[in-house]
C-alpha positions in Angstrom: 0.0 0.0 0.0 2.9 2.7 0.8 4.4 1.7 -2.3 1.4 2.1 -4.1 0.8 5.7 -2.6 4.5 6.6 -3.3 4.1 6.0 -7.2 0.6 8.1 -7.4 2.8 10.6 -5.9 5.5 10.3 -8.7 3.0 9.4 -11.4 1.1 13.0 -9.9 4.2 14.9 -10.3 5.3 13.2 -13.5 1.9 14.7 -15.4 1.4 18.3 -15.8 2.5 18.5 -20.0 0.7 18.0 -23.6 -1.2 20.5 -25.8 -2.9 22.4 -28.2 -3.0 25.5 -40.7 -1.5 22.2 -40.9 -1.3 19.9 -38.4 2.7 19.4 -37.2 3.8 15.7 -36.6 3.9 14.6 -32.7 7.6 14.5 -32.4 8.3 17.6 -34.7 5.7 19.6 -32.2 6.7 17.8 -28.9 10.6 19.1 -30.1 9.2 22.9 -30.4 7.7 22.5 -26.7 11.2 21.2 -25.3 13.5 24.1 -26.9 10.8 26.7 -25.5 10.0 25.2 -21.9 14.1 25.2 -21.8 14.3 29.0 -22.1 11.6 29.4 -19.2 12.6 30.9 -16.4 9.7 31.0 -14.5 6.1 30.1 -14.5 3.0 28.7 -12.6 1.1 25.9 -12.2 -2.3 25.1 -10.6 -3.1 21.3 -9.8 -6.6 19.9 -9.2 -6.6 16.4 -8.3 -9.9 14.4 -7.7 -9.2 11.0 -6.6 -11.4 7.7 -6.1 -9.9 5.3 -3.5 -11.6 1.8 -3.1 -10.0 -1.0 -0.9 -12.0 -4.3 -0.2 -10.8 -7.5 2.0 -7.9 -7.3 4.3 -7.9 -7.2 8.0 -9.5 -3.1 8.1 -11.6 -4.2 5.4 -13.1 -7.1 6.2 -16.8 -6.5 7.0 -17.2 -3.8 4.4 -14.8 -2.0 1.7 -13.5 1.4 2.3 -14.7 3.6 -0.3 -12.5 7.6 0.0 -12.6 10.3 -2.1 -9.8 12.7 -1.8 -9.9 16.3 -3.7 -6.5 18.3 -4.1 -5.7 21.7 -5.0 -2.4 22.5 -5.6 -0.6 26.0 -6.3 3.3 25.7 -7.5 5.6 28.5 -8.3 9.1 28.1 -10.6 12.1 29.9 -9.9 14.2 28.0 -12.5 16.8 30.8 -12.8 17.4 30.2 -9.1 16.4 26.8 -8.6 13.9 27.4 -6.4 10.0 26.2 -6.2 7.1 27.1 -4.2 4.2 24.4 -3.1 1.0 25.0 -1.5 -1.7 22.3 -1.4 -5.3 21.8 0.5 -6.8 18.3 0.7 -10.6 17.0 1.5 -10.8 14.0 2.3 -13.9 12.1 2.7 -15.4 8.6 3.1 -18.9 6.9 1.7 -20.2 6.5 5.2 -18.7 9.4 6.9 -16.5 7.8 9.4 -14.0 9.5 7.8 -13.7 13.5 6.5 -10.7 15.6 7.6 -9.2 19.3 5.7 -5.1 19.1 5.3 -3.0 21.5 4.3 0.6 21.6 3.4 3.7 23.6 2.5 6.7 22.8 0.8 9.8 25.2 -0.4 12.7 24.2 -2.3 15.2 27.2 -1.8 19.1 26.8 -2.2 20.5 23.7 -0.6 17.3 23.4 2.3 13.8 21.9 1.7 11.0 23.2 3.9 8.0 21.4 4.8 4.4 21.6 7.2 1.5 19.7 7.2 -1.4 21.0 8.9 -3.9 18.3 9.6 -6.7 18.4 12.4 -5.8 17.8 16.0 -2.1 18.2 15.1 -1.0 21.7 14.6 1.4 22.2 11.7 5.3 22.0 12.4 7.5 23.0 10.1 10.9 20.8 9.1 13.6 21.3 6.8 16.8 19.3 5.9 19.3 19.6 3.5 19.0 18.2 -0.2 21.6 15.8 -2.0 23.9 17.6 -4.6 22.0 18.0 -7.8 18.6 17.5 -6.5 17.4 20.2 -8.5 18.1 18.8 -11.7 17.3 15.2 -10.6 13.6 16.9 -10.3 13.9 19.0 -13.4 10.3 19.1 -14.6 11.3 19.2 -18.0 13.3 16.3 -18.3 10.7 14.5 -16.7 8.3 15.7 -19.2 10.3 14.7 -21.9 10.2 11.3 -20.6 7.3 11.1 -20.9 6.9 12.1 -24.7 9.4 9.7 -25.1 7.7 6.7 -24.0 4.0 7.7 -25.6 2.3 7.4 -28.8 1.3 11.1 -29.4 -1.3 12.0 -32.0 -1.7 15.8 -32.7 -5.8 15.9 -32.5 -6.5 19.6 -33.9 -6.6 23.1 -32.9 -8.5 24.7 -30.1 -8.6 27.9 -28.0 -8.1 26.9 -24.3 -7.7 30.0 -21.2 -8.0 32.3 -24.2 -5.1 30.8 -26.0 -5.1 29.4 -29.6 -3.2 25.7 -29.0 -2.8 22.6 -30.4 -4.6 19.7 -28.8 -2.3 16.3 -27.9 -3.8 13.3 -27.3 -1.1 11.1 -25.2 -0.8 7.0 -24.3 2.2 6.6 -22.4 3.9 3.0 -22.2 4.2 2.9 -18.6 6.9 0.3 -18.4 8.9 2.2 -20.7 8.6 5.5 -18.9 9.3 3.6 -15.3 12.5 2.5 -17.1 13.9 6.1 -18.2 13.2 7.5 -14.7 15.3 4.4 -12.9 18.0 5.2 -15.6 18.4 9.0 -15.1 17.9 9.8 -11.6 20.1 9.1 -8.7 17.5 10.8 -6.4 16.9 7.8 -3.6 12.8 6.7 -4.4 12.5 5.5 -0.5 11.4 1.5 -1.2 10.9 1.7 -4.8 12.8 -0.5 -6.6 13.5 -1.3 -10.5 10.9 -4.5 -9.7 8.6 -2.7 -8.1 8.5 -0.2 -11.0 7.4 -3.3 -13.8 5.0 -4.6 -10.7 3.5 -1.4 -10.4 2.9 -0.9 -13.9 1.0 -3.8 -14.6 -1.6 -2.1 -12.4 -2.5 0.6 -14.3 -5.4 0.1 -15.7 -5.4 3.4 -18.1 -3.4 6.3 -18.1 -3.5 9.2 -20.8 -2.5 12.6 -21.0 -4.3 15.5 -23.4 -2.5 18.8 -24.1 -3.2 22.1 -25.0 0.2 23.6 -26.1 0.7 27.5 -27.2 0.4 27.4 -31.0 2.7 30.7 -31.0 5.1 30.2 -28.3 5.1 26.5 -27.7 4.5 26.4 -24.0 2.5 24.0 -22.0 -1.2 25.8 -21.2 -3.5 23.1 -20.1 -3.5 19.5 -18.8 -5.7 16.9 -18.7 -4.8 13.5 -17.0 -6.9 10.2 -16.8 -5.2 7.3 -14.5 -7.0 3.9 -12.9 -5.2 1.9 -11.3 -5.8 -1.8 -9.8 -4.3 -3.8 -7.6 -4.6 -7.6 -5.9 -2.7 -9.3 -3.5 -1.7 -11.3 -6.4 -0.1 -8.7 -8.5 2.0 -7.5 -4.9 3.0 -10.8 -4.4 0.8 -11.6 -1.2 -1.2 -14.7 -2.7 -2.8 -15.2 1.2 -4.3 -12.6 1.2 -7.8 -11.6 -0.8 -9.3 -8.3 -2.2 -8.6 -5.1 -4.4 -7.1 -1.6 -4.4 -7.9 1.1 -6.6 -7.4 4.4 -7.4 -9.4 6.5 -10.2 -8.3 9.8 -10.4 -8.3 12.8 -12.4 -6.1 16.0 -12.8 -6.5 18.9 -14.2 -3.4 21.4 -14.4 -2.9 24.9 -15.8 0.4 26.7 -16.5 0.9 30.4 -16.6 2.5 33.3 -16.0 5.9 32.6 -17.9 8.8 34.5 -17.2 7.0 36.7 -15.1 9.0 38.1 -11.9 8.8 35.7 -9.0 9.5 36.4 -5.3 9.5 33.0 -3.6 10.1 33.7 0.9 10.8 31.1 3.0 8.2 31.7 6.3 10.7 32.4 9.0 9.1 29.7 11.5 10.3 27.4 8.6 13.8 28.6 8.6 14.1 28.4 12.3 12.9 24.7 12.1 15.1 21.6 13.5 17.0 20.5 10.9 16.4 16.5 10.1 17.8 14.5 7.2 15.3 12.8 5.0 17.8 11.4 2.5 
């Protein structure tokens, strides 16, 4: 199960890129988007997640399946000049029968060599934490890069033209091989993925059920506007290996991002309560 929630994470963060005379090809257009997103240096993104999360059998499950429904909104500013970032997210969680609705929020700065964290859940006031980031983490978690994994293991079909937050883009229509994208990320990073292992990554994608990605790309300037993201994943005991135990997880979720404000000034502040945190080391 904490596996499973540490690749939605990944798979989350992995997302946010496709887009919207004649028609170019997919590579030629995806190769326009690269060579612009790589002069950025800044921008903004807004995240809204809507998850499904279903677990039946096991020893919480037993007498009845869980049945969750988790909503995310995310705001996340881009210092790439500096190699900074700026995360603020707000969850609702809730449950089919009720036993089970809690409000979280959460914090996280990247700034220099330091990353800053809170989470702010009921009952347990928000504490802030920081600790110091390997060499190179920045470009370990270059966006980009990541995003141009991802073209690079999908079959991408250029669907038309469209005008999307008043912007005339080109609409992509993505299928990424998830195996194939698994296999770039273990090959390029040297980030440690906490219990996530090259195995884990070929078990893991045998659960997803469906995943695509649709686009809407600048048709001017080549930049990322809109996302739209479609994942469901499944899992049994069987598929994790644990062949005494019975039932299912899923996850069905949704995600809808928008990207703005390129090259605009940023100002990105630490909160001083976070700077005067204990340091810890989470690597």
């Amino acid at each position: 199960m904490k596996k499973l929630f540490i690749i939605g994470i990944l798979i989350i963060a992995l997302l946010p890129f496709t887009a919207c005379e004649e028609l170019p090809a997919g590579d030629e257009l995806m190769s326009r988007v690269y060579e612009a997103m790589a002069e950025v240096d800044s921008y903004k993104e807004d995240l809204d997640v809507t998850m499904r999360f279903y677990v039946e059998g096991g020893d919480y499950t037993a007498d009845m399946p869980l049945a969750m429904d988790i909503i995310a909104d995310s705001h996340i500013i881009y210092d790439v000049v500096n190699e900074e970032m700026e995360m603020t997210m707000e969850y609702d969680i809730s449950s089919d029968d009720e036993d089970i609705t809690m409000k979280m929020e959460m914090a996280i700065y990247l700034v220099g060599d330091m990353l800053y964290a809170m989470m702010d859940v009921p009952f347990a006031p928000g504490e802030w934490t920081k600790s110091p980031v390997p060499d190179g983490y920045w470009e370990e978690m270059d966006y980009l890069e990541i995003q141009m994994n991802l073209f690079e293991a999908s079959g991408i079909e250029v669907l038309g033209k469209e005008r999307k937050e008043n912007v005339e883009c080109y609409v992509v229509q993505m299928k990424p091989d998830i195996s194939q994208l698994f296999e770039l990320i273990m090959g390029q990073t040297t980030v440690p993925l906490g219990q996530i292992s090259a195995s884990d990554f070929d078990m893991i994608s045998e659960m997803f059920q469906n995943y695509s990605v649709k686009m809407w790309i600048d048709k001017e300037e080549y930049l990322i506007v809109y996302a739209e993201i479609q994942m469901y994943i499944e899992a049994t005991p069987e598929l994790m290996g644990m062949y005494d135990e019975e039932g299912m997880v899923s996850i069905n979720a949704t995600m809808d991002m928008r990207s703005y404000d390129y090259d605009l000034p940023v100002a990105i502040r630490v909160p001083e309560e976070a700077e005067e945190a204990e340091e810890s080391f989470m690597w």
